[in-house]
N, C-alpha and C positions, 0 to 999 in steps of 0.2 A: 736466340742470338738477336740481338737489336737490329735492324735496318741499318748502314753505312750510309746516308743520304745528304746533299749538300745544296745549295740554292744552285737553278741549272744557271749556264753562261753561254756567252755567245758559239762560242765553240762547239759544243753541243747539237746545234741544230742539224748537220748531217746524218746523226744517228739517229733521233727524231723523227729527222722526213723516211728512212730506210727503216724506221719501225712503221710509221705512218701509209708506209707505200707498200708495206708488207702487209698489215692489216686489211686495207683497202686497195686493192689491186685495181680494181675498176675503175678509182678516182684519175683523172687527168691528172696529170706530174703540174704542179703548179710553177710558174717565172721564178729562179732562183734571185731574182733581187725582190719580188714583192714577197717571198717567205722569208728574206732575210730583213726586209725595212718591217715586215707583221712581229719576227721574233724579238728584233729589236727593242722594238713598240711593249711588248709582251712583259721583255725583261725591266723596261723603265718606269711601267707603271707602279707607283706607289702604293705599296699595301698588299703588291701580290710578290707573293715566291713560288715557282713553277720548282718543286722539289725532285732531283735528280739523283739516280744511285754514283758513288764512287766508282772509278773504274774498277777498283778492288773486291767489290762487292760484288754476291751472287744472287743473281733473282731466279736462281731454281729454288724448290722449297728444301729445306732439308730433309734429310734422310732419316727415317721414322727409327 
C-alpha cells in the first residue's frame, strides 16, 4: 500500500514538537514563538517539502 503523504503545513507543528519531545526527552522545551518563526522559515523555503503523513494514514507497518 503506497504512503498517504502531503507537503507538511503550519498546522502541523504541534504534532512535531510532541513527536520531537517524545524522541528526546532530555532536550529543553524550546520558546513556542522561535519553533513557530524556525517552522515558518522551514515551510517558505524554496525547493524544500518537509513531507508529512495524512491524518488518515497509518505509520504502523502493516500486518504480515
Amino acid at each position: 500500500m503506497p504512503a498517504d503523504i502531503r507537503p507538511a503545513r503550519a498546522e502541523d507543528l504541534p504534532v512535531l514538537l510532541a513527536l520531537y519531545r517524545h524522541l528526546n526527552t532530555a532536550d529543553p522545551t524550546p520558546p513556542p514563538d522561535l519553533t513557530r518563526v524556525a517552522w515558518q522559515a522551514m515551510l517558505a523555503q524554496p525547493g524544500l517539502t518537509v513531507s508529512w503523513p495524512n491524518r488518515q494514514a497509518s505509520l504502523s507497518p502493516p500486518a504480515p
